[in-house]
LUMGUBA-825712 format. One line per 4 residues: number of its first residue (from 1); their letters; for each residue x, y, z of C-alpha. Coordinates in pm, 1 decimal. Each point is the difference from the previous one (the first is absolute). Example, Ala and Ser with C-alpha at 12.3 -4.5 7.8 and 13.67 -1.06 7.14 Angstrom:
// residues 2
1> as> 1230.0 -450.0 780.0 ~ 137.0 344.0 -66.0
//
This chain:
// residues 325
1> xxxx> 0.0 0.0 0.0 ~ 133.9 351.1 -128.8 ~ 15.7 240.6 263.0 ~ -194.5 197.6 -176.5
5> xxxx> -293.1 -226.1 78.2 ~ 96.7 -49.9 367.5 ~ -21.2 400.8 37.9 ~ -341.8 -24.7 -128.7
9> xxxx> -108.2 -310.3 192.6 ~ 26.8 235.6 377.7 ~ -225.6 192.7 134.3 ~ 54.5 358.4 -68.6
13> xxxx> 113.8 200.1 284.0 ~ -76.6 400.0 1.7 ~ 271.9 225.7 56.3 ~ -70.3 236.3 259.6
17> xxxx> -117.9 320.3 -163.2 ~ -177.2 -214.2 -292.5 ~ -381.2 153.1 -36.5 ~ -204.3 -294.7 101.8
21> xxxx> -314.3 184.8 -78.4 ~ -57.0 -179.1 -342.7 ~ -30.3 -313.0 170.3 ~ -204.3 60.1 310.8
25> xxxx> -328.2 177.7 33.9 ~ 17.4 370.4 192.6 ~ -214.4 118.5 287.3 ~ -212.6 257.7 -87.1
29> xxxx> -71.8 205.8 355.9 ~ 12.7 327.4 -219.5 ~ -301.4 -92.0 -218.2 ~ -125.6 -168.6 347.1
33> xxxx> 58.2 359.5 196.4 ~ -204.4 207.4 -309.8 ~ -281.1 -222.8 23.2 ~ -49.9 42.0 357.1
37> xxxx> 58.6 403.2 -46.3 ~ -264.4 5.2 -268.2 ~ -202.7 -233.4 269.3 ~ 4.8 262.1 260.8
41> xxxx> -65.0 288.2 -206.0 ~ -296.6 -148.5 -151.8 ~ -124.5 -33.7 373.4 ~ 137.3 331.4 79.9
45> xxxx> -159.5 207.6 -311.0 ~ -377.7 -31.5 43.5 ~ 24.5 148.4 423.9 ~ 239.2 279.8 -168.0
49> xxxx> -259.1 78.5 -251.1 ~ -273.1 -12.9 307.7 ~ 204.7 198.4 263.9 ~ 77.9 266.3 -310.8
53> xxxx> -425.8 13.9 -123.1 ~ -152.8 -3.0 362.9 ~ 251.0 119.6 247.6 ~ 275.4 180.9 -152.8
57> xxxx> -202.3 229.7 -245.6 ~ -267.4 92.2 243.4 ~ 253.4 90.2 276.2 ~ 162.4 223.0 -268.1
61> xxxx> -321.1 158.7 -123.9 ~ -106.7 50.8 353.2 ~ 297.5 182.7 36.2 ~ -33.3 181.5 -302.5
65> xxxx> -342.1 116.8 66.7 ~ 112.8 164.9 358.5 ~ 250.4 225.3 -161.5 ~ -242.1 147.1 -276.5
69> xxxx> -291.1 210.7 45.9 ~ -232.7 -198.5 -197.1 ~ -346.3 56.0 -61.3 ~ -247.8 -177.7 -196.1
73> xxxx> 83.7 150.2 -297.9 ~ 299.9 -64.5 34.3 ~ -24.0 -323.8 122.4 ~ -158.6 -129.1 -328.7
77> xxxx> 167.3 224.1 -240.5 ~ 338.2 68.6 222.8 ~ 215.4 297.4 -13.3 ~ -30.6 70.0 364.8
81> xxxx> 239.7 247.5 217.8 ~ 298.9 -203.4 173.6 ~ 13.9 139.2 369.7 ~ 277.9 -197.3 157.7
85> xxxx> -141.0 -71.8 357.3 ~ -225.3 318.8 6.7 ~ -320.4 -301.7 58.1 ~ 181.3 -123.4 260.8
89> xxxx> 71.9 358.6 165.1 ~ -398.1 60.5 -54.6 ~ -128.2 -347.3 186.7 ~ 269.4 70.2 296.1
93> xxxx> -216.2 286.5 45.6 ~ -295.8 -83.0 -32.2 ~ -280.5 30.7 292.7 ~ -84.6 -370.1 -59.2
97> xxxx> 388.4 -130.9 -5.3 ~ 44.6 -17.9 354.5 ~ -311.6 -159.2 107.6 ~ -27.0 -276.3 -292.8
101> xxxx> 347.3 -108.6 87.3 ~ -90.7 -12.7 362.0 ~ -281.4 -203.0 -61.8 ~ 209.4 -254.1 -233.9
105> xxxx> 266.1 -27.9 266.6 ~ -270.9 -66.5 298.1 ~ -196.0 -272.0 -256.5 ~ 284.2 -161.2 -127.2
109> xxxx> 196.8 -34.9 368.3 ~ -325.7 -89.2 203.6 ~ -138.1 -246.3 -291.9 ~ 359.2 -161.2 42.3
113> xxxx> 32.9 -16.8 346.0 ~ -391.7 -205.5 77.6 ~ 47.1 -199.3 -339.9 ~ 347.1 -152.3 129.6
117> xxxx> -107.4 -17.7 330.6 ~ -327.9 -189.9 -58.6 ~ 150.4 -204.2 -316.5 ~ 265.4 -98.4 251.4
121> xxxx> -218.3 -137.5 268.9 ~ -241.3 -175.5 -234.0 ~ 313.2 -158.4 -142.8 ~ 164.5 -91.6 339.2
125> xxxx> -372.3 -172.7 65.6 ~ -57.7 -205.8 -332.8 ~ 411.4 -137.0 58.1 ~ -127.3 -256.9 169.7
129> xxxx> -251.3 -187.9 -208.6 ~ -315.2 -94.3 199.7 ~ -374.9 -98.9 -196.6 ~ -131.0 203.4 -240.6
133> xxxx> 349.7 236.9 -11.7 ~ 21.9 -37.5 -331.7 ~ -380.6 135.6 -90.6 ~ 49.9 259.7 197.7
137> xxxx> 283.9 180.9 -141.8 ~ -129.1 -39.3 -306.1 ~ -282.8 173.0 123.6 ~ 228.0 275.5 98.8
141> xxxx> 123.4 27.5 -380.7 ~ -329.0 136.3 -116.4 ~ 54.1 412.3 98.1 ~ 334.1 -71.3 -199.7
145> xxxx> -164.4 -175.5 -332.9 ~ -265.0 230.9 -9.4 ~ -12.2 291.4 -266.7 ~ 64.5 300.4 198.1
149> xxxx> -272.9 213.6 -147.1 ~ -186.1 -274.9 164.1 ~ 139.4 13.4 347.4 ~ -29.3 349.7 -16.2
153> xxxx> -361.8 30.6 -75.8 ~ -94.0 -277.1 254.5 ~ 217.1 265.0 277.3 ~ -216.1 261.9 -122.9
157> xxxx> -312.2 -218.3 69.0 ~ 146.2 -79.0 339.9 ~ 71.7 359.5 92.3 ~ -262.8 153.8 -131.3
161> xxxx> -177.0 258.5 244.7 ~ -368.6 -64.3 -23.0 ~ 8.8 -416.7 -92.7 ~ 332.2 -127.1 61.4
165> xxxx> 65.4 -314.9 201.0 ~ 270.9 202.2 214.5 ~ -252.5 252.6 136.0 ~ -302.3 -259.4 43.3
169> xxxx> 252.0 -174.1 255.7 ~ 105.0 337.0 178.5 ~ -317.3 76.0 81.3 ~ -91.5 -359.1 117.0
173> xxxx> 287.8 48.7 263.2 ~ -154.1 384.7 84.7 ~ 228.1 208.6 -239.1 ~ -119.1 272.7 -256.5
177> xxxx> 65.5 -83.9 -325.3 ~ 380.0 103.6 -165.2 ~ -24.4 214.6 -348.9 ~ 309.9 -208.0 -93.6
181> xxxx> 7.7 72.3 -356.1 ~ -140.2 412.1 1.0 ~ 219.6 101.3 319.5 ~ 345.0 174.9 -2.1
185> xxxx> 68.3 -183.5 331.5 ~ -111.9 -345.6 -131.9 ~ 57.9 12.9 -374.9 ~ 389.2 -134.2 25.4
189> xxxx> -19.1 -228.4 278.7 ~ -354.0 -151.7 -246.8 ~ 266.7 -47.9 -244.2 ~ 301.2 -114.6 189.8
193> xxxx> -248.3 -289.8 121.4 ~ -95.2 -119.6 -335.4 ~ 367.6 14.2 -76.4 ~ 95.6 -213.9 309.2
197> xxxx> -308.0 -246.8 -94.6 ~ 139.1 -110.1 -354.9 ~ 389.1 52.9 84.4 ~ -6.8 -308.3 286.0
201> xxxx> -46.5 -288.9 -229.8 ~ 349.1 80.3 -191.7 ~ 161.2 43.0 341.1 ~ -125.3 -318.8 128.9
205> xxxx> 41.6 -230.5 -270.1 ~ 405.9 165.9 -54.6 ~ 32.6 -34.1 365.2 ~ -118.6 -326.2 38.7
209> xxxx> 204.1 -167.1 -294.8 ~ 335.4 164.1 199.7 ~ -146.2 -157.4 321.0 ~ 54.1 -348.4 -164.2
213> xxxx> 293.4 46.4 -128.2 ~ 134.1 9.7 381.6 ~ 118.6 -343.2 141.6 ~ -226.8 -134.6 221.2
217> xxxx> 292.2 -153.9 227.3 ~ 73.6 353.3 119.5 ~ -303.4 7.5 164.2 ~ 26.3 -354.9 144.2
221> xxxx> 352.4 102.7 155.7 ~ -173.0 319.4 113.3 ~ -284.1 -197.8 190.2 ~ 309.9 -266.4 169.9
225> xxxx> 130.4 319.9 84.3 ~ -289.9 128.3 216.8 ~ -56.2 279.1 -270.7 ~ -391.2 120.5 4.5
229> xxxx> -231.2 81.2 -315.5 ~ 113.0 397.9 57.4 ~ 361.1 -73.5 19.2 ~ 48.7 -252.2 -311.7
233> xxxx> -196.3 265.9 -173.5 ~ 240.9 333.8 131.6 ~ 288.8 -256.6 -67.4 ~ 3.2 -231.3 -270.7
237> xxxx> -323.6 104.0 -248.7 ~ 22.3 343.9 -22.9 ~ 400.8 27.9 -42.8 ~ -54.7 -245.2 -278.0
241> xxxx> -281.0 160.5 -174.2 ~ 199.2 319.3 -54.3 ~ 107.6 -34.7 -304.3 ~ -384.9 -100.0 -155.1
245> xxxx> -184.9 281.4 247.1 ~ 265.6 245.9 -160.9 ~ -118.7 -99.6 -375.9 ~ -357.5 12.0 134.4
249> xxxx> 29.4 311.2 133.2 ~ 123.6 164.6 -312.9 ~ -218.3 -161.3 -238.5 ~ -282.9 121.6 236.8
253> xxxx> 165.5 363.5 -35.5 ~ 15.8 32.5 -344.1 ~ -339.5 -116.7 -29.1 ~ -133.5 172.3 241.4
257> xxxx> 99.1 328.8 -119.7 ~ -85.5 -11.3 -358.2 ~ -359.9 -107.3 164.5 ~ -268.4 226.2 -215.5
261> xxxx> -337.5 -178.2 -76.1 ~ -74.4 -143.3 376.8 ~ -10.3 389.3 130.3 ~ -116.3 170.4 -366.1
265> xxxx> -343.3 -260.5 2.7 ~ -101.8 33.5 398.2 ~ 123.4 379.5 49.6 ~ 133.4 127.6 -328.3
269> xxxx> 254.6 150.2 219.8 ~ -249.3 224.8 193.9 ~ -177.0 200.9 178.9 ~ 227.7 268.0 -51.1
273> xxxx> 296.9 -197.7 -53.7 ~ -11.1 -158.3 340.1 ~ 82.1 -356.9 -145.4 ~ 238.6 91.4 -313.6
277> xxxx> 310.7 -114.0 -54.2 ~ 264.2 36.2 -258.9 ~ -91.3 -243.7 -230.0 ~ -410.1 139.9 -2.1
281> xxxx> 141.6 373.8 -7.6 ~ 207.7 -124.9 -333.1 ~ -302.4 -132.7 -140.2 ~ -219.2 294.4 55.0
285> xxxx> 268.6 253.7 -127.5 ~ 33.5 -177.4 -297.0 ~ -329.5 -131.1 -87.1 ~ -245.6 143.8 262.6
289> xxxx> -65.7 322.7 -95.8 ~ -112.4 211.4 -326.7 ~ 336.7 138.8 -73.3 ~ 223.1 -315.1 68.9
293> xxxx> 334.0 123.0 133.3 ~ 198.9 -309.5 -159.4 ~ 356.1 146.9 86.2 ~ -67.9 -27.3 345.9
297> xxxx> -202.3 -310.2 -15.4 ~ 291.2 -162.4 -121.8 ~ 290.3 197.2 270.1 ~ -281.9 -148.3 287.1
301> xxxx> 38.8 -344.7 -147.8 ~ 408.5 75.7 -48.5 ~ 25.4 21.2 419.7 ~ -191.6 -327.4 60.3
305> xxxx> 267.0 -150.2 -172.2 ~ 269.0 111.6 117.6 ~ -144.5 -72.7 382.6 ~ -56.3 -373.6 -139.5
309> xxxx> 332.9 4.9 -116.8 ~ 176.6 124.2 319.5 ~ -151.0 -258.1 175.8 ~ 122.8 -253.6 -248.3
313> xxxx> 354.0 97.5 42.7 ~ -56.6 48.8 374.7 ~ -126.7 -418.2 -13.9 ~ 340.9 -72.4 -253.0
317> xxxx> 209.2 232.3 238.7 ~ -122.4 -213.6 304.1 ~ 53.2 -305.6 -121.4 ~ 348.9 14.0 -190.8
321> xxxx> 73.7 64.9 352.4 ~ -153.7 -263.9 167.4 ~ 205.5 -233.9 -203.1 ~ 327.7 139.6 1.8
325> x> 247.4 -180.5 183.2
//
C-alpha cells in the first residue's frame, strides 16, 4: 500500500485554527434574542398605544386647557388666549377655593379613616371561618357592585326629609327629623356617609385576602405564649398587614378624591356650597353654568392630580424605605 493511500485511510485531524463551521451546525441565540425582542414589543405596543389615547393625551389636554382662556367659541373653533397660570391665580382666589378644598380634605380623610376601620374589623371577624361566613361577605359586596348612580339615589331615598327611612326611625326613638340632604350643617356629613357605605366592601375584601396571607402558626405560638386576642392583634396582625393597609389606604385616597357623582346626585354640591368639593367645583366651572369657564375647569382638575400624585410618591417614598437594608 502507497502511502499515499495510508494518508487517506486516517481520520482527518483539524489543525487548531481550521474553521470547523462547514461541518457542524451553528447556534443561532441572535435570531433566538430578535424573536423574543419582537415578542415583547408586540406585548408592549398595544398598552403604549392605550396609555398614549386614554391617559397620556387627556393629561396633556387637561393641561392645555388650564393655561388658555378658552371659551366656547373657542373651544370648538380654537384660537384661544394662552395665559400661563393666570386660571390658576384666578381659582386660588376664588370665594369658593377655600371652602371646596376644605370640604374634599374633611370627606376624603373621614371616609378613609371609618372605611379602614370598619373594613378592618369585619375582616379580622370573617378570618376565622364559621357557618354561613362565606354568604355573608358576599352579602357585604353588594354597596361595592352596585352602579353608583344607584347607591346614590337609594341614599337620597334614605335621607330624604319628609319620607326617608333615616327620619321615620329618629322619630320612633323621640328625635325631630334631620334635613340631611337641604342643610349646610348636614349636607357633607349626608354625603360622607354614603361614601363610607360603598367604600367598606373594597376595604374588607383587600384586607381580608392580606389577613390570609399571615401564617396561622404565629398565632398558635402567640396563644402557647399566654398572648390574648388584643395582643396577637397589636403584635403580630397589624405589623404584618402594613404593607397591604398602606396600598389600601392609597387606592382609597385617590378614589376618594376624584369622588364626583355620589355628592353631585344627593346634594349637587349644595346648599350654598356647604357639601362641594374640588372635584364638584371643577365640574360646575366647567360645565355648570351658562358661560362655561373651561380654563379653570381644567386648572381645578390640574390640582386633584397633583394631590393624587403626591400621595403616590409619598406611598413609593415610604416603601423604598421600608425595604432598604
Amino acid at each position: 500500500m502507497s502511502q499515499r493511500t495510508r494518508a487517506a485511510d486516517r481520520p482527518s485531524v483539524r489543525r487548531p485554527g481550521e474553521n470547523a463551521g462547514a461541518f457542524s451546525p451553528r447556534p443561532r441565540p441572535v435570531r433566538r434574542a430578535r424573536s423574543e425582542q419582537w415578542a415583547a414589543w408586540a406585548f408592549l405596543v398595544p398598552v403604549a398605544v392605550y396609555l398614549l389615547a386614554f391617559f397620556a393625551y387627556p393629561l396633556y389636554r387637561n393641561v392645555e386647557l388650564s393655561l388658555r382662556d378658552y371659551t366656547v367659541r373657542s373651544f370648538v373653533h380654537g384660537g384661544a388666549k394662552f395665559t400661563g397660570l393666570g386660571n390658576y391665580a384666578k381659582i386660588l382666589k376664588d370665594p369658593a377655593f377655600v371652602p371646596a378644598l376644605t370640604h374634599t380634605i374633611v370627606f376624603t380623610l373621614v371616609s378613609l379613616a371609618f372605611q379602614f376601620t370598619i373594613g378592618l374589623a369585619l375582616a379580622v371577624f370573617f378570618a376565622r371561618a364559621f357557618p354561613l361566613s362565606a354568604t355573608l361577605r358576599a352579602l357585604f359586596l353588594v354597596p361595592w357592585l352596585l352602579p353608583l348612580i344607584v347607591s346614590a339615589s337609594t341614599w337620597s331615598w334614605v335621607l330624604n326629609t319628609d319620607s326617608g327611612v333615616a327620619n321615620a326611625v329618629l322619630q320612633q326613638i323621640g328625635i325631630p327629623p334631620v334635613t340631611w340632604l337641604t342643610s349646610p350643617t348636614w349636607s357633607l356629613v349626608s354625603v360622607i356617609i354614603a361614601n363610607i357605605w360603598i367604600g367598606i366592601p373594597f376595604n374588607l375584601v383587600v384586607l381580608h385576602s392580606g389577613l390570609q396571607s399571615i401564617p396561622g402558626q404565629l398565632y398558635e405560638a402567640a396563644q402557647i405564649d399566654g398572648a390574648g386576642g388584643w395582643q396577637q392583634f397589636w403584635r403580630i396582625t397589624f405589623p404584618l398587614l402594613r404593607p397591604v393597609s398602606a396600598i389600601t389606604l392609597l387606592l382609597g385616597l385617590v378614589y376618594t378624591l376624584k369622588v364626583f357623582d355620589i355628592i353631585w346626585i344627593m346634594t349637587r354640591g349644595g346648599p350654598t356650597g356647604s357639601s362641594a368639593t374640588l372635584a364638584t367645583w371643577s365640574y360646575q366651572l366647567s360645565f355648570g353654568n351658562l358661560l362655561p369657564a373651561f380654563g379653570p375647569g381644567a386648572a381645578v382638575g390640574n390640582l386633584l392630580i397633583l394631590m393624587a400624585s403626591a400621595a403616590g410618591l409619598v406611598y413609593i417614598r415610604v416603601q423604598k424605605r421600608q425595604y432598604q437594608p
